[in-house]
VOZALO-211893 format. One record per residue (C-alpha): x, y, z. Coordinates in steps of 0.25 Angstrom, whole numbers, padded with zeros to 4 digits, always signed. Example, Ala and Ser with C-alpha at 12.3 -4.5 7.8 and 13.67 -1.06 7.14 Angstrom:
BEGIN
+0049-0018+0031+0055-0004+0029
! end
This chain:
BEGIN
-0172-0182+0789-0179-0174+0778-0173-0163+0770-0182-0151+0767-0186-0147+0756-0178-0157+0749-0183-0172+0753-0199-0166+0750-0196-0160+0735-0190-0174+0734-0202-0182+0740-0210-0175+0731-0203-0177+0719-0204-0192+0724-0220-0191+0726-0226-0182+0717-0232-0192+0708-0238-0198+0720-0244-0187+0729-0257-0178+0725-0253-0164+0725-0264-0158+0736-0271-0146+0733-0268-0132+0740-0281-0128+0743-0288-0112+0748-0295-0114+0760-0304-0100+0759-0310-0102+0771-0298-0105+0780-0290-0094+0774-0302-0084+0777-0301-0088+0792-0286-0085+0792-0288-0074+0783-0277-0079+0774-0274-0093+0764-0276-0106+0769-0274-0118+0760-0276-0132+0762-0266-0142+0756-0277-0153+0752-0267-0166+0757-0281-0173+0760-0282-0176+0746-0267-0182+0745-0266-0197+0741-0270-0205+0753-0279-0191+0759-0265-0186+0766-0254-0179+0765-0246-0193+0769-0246-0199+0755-0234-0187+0753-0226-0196+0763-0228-0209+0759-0227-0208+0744-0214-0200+0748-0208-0210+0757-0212-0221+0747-0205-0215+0737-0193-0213+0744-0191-0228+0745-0181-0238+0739-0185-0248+0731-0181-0258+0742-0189-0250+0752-0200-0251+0745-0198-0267+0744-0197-0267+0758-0210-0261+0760-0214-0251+0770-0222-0249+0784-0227-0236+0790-0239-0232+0800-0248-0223+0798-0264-0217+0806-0268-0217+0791-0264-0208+0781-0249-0209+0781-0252-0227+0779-0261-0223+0766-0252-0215+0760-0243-0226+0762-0251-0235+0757-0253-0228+0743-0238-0225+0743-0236-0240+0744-0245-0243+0732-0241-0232+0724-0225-0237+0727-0228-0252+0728-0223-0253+0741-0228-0261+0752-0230-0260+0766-0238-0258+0780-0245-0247+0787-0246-0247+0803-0257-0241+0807-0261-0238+0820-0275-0246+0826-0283-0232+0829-0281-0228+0813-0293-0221+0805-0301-0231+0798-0299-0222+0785-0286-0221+0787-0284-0236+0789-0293-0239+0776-0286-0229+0769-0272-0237+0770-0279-0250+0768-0285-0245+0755-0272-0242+0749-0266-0257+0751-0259-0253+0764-0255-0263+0773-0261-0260+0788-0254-0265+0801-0261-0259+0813-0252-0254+0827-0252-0246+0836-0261-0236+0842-0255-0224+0835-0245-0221+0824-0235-0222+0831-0237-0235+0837-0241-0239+0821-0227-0232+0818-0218-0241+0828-0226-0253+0823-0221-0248+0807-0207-0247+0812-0207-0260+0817-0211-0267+0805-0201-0258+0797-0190-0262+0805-0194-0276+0806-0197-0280+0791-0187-0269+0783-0199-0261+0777-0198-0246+0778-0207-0238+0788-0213-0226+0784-0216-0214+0794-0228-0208+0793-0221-0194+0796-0205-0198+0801-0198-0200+0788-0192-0190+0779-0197-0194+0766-0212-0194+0772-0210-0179+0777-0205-0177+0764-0217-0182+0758-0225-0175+0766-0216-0160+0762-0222-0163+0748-0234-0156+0754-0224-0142+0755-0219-0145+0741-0234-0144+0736-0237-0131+0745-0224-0123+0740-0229-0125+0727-0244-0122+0731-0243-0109+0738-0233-0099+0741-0230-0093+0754-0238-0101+0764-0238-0095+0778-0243-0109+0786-0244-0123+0785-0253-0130+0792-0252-0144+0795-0256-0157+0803-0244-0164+0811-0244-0178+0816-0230-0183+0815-0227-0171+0807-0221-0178+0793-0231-0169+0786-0229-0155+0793-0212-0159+0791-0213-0161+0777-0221-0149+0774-0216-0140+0783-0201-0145+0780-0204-0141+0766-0210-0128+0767-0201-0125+0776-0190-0122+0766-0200-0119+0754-0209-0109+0760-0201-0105+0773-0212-0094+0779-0223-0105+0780-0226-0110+0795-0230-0123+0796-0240-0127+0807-0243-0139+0813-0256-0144+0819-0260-0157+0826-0272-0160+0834-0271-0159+0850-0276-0171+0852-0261-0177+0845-0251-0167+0844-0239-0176+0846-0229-0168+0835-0234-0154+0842-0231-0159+0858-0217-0166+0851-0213-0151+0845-0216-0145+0858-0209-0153+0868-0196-0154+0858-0197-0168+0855-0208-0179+0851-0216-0183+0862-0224-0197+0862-0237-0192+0865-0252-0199+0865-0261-0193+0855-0277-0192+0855-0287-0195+0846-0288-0184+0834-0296-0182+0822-0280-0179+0818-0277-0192+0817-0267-0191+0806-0260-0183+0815-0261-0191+0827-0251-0197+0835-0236-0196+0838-0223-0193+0831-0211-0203+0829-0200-0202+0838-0188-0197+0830-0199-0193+0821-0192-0182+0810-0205-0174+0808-0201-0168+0823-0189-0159+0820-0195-0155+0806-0208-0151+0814-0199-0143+0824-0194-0135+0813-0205-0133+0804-0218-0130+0812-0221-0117+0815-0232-0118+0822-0242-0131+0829-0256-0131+0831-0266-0140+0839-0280-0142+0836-0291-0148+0842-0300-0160+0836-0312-0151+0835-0302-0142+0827-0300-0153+0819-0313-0156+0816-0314-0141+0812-0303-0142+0802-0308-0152+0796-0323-0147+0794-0315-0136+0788-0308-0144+0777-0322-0151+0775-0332-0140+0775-0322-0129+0769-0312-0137+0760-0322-0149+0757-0307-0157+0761-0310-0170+0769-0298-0169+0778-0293-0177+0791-0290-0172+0804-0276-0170+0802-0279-0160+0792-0291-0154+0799-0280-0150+0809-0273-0142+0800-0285-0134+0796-0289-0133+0811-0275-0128+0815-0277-0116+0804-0293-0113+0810-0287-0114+0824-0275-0104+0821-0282-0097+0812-0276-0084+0817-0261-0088+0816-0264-0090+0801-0271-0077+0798-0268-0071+0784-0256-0083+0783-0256-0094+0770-0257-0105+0775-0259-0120+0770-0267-0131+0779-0259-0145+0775-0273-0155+0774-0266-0168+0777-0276-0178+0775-0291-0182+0773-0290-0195+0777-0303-0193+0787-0314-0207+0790-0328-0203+0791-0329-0205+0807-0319-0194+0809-0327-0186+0798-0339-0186+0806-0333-0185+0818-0327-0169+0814-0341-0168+0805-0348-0170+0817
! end
């Protein structure tokens, strides 16, 4: 398990001289529509375009020499096998990423462009995340989580550490959920540094696996649709330890459509000039949609990625 705050002032320690600090940026005009402050914490422009570097670099990191000469394995939609991939040049480790055959073709050419080494499997990540574990058990290299492995929460938590120290006394915390490793490492954090902040979860309707899990008191292995979320999409790992950490740690969930999607990230293009993916477009959507729940609070809106192909771009453009 993961030791709050503990485990994330170290994997930050661990990774500070690899990750970009992201900027914590004013949104005027969101924090006119809830009459209050809204800031955006600009993760798009994090190493790799997402928030995942954090975890990568701080599981990488947390290896033993031999570990590392054994090599490593994981699977990934995208943004979780780029940040990877840079973390295995930066540390000279090699290894394979599983990714599954529907993946984003800028997602996919953004892992091959860092040297990683593609396998594909699987219809969804967790079919690409049973095919990693395979290999892991079969050959003795370590298999990396996107989101079920303390020291990639921990990476992730490094967020929190830069919010603490970018702004006192936040009210909300907006962020995207998938198989929660980001929302756990920040909320874990904040939890014990800046106790009054809610943290609120949002997903798309169309695959809210994290959100239906919570509800009925376990995790459920449920089918997801298609969603311009798709760094986001799909299910949660049995056993996975981002489920009890979300149970304690989320304040509130909300569900957003995929033309609330598109609107968010319109906003983040027309009113931020951020290029932003889907995942983060349901974070600002989430904020528009609830708009009234937030009124006169300070809230920050985590933008986890930007990692967005031209065809989708047009898509919500058009």
């Amino acid at each position: 398990m993961i030791t709050f705050p503990d485990d994330v002032l170290a994997s930050y320690d661990r990774s500070k001289n690899y990750i970009r600090k992201t900027p914590l940026d004013y949104s005027p005009s969101l924090s006119n529509l809830i009459k209050g402050e809204v800031y955006l914490k600009l993760e798009n422009i994090q190493k790799t375009g997402s928030f995942k570097f954090r975890g990568a670099i701080s599981k990488l990191t947390s290896l033993s020499s031999s570990q590392r000469n054994n090599g490593i394995v994981t699977a990934s939609t995208g943004n979780h096998g780029a940040a990877v991939s840079l973390a295995m040049k930066i540390l000279d480790v090699q290894g394979k990423i599983i990714v599954p055959k529907n993946i984003a073709s800028n997602k996919l050419e953004n892992i091959k462009k860092l040297g990683g080494m593609v396998e594909f499997y699987g219809k969804d990540c967790i079919e690409s995340e049973f095919r990693a574990q395979e290999i892991s058990n079969n050959y003795g290299s370590t298999y990396i989580s996107p989101y079920n492995d303390p020291m990639i929460v921990a990476g992730q938590g490094t967020i929190g550490v830069e919010l603490d120290n970018q702004l006192n006394n936040i009210d909300k915390v907006i962020i995207s959920v998938g198989g929660g490793g980001l929302i756990s490492g920040i909320g874990g954090y904040l939890k014990q540094v800046q106790p009054r902040a809610g943290i609120i979860a949002c997903s798309p309707k169309n695959s809210c696996v994290m959100y239906e899990s919570l509800n009925a008191g376990r995790i459920l292995d449920l089918p997801s649709k298609e969603t311009l979320s798709d760094g986001t999409a799909g299910g949660v790992e049995e056993g996975s330890i981002t489920f009890d950490i979300c149970k304690e740690i989320i304040d509130d969930f909300v569900l957003v459509t995929e033309n609330e999607i598109k609107l968010g990230i319109k906003n983040a293009i027309n009113d931020h000039h951020q290029l932003i993916e889907g995942s983060a477009g349901a974070a600002i959507a989430a904020l528009i949609k609830r708009k009234n729940k937030f009124f006169g609070k300070r809230v920050v809106i985590v933008i986890c990625g930007g990692n967005i192909n031209s065809k989708t771009l047009n898509k919500v453009l058009s």
